[in-house]
N, C-alpha and C positions, 0 to 999 in steps of 0.2 A: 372417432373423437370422444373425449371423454366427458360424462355428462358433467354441464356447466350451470353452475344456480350464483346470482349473484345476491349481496346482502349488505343493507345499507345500515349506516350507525347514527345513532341519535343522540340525543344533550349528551355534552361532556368530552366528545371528541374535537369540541371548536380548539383553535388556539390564535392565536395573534401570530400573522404568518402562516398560515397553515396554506397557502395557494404555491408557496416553495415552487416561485417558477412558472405556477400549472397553467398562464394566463397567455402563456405563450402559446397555447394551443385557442385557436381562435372560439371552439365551440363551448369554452368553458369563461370566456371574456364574452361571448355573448349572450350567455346564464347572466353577470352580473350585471352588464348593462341592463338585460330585461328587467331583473329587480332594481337596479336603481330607479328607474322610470316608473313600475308597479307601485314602490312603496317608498318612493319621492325620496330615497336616504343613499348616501355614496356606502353602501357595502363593501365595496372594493377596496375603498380606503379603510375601513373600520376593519377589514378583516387581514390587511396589510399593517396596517399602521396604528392599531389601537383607537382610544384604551381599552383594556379590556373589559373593565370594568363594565363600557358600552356593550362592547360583542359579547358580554355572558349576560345581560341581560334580556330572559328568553323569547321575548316578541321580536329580539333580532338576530340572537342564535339558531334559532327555528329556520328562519328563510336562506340567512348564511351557510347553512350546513345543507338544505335543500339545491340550492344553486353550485354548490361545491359539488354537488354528488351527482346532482342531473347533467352538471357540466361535463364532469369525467366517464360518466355512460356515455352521454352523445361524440365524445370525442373516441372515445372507444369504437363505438360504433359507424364512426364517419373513416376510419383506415383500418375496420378487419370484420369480416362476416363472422359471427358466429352463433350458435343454437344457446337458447339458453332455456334447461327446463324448468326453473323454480326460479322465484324474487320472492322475499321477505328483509323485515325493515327493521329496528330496533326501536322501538316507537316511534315519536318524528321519525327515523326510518322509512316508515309504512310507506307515509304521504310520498317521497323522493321514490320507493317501487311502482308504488303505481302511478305516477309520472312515468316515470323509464318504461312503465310496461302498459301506458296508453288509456290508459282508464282515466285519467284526468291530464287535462292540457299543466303547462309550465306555470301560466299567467294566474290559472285557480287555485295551484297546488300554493306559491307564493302568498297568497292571499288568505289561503288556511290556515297555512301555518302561523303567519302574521297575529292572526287573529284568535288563534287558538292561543299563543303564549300572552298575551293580553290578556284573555279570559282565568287562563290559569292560574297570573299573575295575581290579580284584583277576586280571585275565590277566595283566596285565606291570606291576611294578613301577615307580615314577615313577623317570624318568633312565632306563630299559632302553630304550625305543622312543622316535621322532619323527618328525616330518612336516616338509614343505619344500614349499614351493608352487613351480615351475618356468616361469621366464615366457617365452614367443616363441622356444620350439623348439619344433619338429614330436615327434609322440608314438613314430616308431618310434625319433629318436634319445635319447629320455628312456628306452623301455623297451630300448634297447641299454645305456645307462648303468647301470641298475639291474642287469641281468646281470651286467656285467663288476667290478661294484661286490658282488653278490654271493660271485661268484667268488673276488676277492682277498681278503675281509672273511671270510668261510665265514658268514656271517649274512645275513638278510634285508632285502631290500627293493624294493617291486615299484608301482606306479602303482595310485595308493587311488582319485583322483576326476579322472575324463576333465571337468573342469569343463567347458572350452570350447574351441575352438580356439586354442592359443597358450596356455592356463592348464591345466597336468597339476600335480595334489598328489601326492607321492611318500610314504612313508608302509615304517616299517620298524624293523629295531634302530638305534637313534644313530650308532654306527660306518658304517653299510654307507649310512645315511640320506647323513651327513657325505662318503661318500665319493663317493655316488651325484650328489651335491648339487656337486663339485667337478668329476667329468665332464661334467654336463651344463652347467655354466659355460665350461670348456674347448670345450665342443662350440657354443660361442654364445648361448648361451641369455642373454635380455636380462637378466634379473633372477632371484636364487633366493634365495628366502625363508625362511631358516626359523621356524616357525609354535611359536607359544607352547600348548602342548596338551600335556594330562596321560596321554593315550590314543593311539595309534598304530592309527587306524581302517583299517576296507577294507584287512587286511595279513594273512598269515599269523600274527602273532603272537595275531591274534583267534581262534583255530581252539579254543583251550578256551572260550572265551565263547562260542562259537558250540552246542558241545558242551552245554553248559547250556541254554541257551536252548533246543535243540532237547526237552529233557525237559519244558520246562515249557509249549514248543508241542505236546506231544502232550497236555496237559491241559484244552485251550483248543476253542472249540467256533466253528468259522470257517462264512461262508456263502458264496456264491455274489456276486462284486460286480454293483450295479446299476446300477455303471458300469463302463467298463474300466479299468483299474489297471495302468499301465508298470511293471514292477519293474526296479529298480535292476542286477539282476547278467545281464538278457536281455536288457531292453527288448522284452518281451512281456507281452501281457494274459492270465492265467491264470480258469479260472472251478471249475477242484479246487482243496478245501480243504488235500490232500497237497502239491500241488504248491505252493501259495501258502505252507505252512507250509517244504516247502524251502529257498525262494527266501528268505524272508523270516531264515533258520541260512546260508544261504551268502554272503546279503548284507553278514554281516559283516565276512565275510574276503575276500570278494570286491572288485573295483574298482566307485566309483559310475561307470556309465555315462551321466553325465549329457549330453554332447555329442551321444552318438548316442538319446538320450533326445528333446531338442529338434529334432534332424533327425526323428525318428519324427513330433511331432507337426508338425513343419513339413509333410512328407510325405501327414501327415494330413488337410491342408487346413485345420488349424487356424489361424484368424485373430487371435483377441485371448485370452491367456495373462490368468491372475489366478493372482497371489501370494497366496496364503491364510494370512497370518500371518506376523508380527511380521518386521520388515525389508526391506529390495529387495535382496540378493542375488541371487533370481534373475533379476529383472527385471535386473538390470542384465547378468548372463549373458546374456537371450533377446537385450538390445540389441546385444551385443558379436557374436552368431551369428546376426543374423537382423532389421533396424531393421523390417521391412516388416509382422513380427507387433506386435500391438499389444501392450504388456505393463501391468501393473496392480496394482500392488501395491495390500493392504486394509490397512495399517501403521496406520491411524487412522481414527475415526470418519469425516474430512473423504475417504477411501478410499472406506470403504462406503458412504456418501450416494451419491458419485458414481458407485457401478458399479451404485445403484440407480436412481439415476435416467438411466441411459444405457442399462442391459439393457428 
């Protein structure tokens, strides 16, 4: 069989509709009831019926896209055996892997995340912070831009998600974002975008949500994963509950290392990648870094028939 690592997606791949059907498989309707109960709010309906305006606001994109992604594991896993040697997560990612791969129950993973996007929300003011996605410059000349962009600005801004080769988000205060965003233009960069977000992820500005987060990860009761779990700010697999509740406060503020996330599993001998919930964003990352892995998104019922009937 061919080695299988599955890999979960983070903010941005919500949509309005995004369950296309998928509720009809009983273990992904009983994800959303648990969160409806968990965190007293009809998800269901919000991720069915809008507005969206509600589902992108991230204290409830977080747990909606957790419930979407733990729902289509478990439904995966309830009509086909299969081995799976790697999980990794695209930030909110993380938390939805290690659910799936047993290191934190459903009921605590909902509650994290819940609470993590709250914190996020309420660290920096809307208009303080922003993001800029930077296309087809190399990574040492982007994280020399965001220095020197420091530098002149006295505020921050530092490389939030190593997406892929040629794709670095930059991520920081608006000024130093704006200015950061203008070197790297200068320096060639084919395209730089800046990104419509309420939150200024993977930045220093995150270090009091981080701060939070860490009080309410010492309340929480983690296990040993039973599988191995990349985390986002090492790309390593931890099997302490200390160190995973670390990783999981510095991942805030820290960069996603997602590039050298998919070398890892590339490295790994990993063959055929599955996207575990709502969208192909990564899939469409693993094609841009690597055509030779097979990639797989489960975005729809017509998804999981198929990785059922080919596993």
């Amino acid at each position: 069989m061919k080695k299988l690592a599955f890999v979960f997606p983070g903010q941005g791949s919500q949509s309005v509709g995004m369950l296309d059907g998928l509720t009809a498989y009983a273990e992904i309707a009983d994800c959303l009831q648990i969160a409806n109960q968990v965190l007293n709010i009809d998800l269901h309906k919000m991720i069915n019926e809008g507005p969206v305006e509600q589902l992108n606001q991230t204290q409830w994109t977080q747990p909606a896209l957790l419930a979407v992604s733990v729902g289509i594991f478990s439904a995966l896993r309830a009509r086909k055996e299969f081995d799976v040697v790697m999980m990794a997560g695209h930030s909110l990612g993380e938390y939805s892997a290690l659910v799936c791969a047993g290191a934190m129950s459903f009921e605590t993973g909902l509650e994290l995340v819940h609470k993590r996007g709250l914190y996020m929300q309420k660290a920096v003011p809307v208009g303080i912070g922003s993001m800029a996605a930077i296309l087809g410059l190399e990574a040492d000349a982007i994280e020399q831009a965001c220095d020197q962009a420091q530098l002149s600005t006295g505020t921050t801004v530092s490389p939030a998600n190593y997406n892929s080769p040629g794709q670095i988000v930059i991520a920081g205060a608006s000024k130093a974002v704006v200015a950061a965003s203008q070197l790297c233009a200068d320096a060639g960069a084919k395209k730089v975008m800046p990104l419509a977000v309420s939150v200024p992820s993977h930045c220093e500005l995150m270090r009091p949500a981080a701060e939070k987060l860490a009080h309410i990860l010492e309340t929480v009761k983690l296990k040993k994963p039973v599988i191995p779990v990349l985390h986002n700010a090492d790309v390593k697999s931890h099997d302490d509950e200390g160190e995973i509740k670390s990783l999981l406060q510095q991942q805030l503020y820290s960069p996603v290392l997602w590039t050298q996330t998919m070398k890892a599993l590339q490295q790994a001998g990993v063959e055929t990648v599955i996207e575990c919930g709502p969208g192909k964003v990564l899939s469409g990352l693993f094609k841009r870094f690597d055509r030779s892995m097979l990639t797989v998104p489960m975005l729809n019922e017509k998804g999981i028939k198929s990785f059922i009937d080919a596993v």
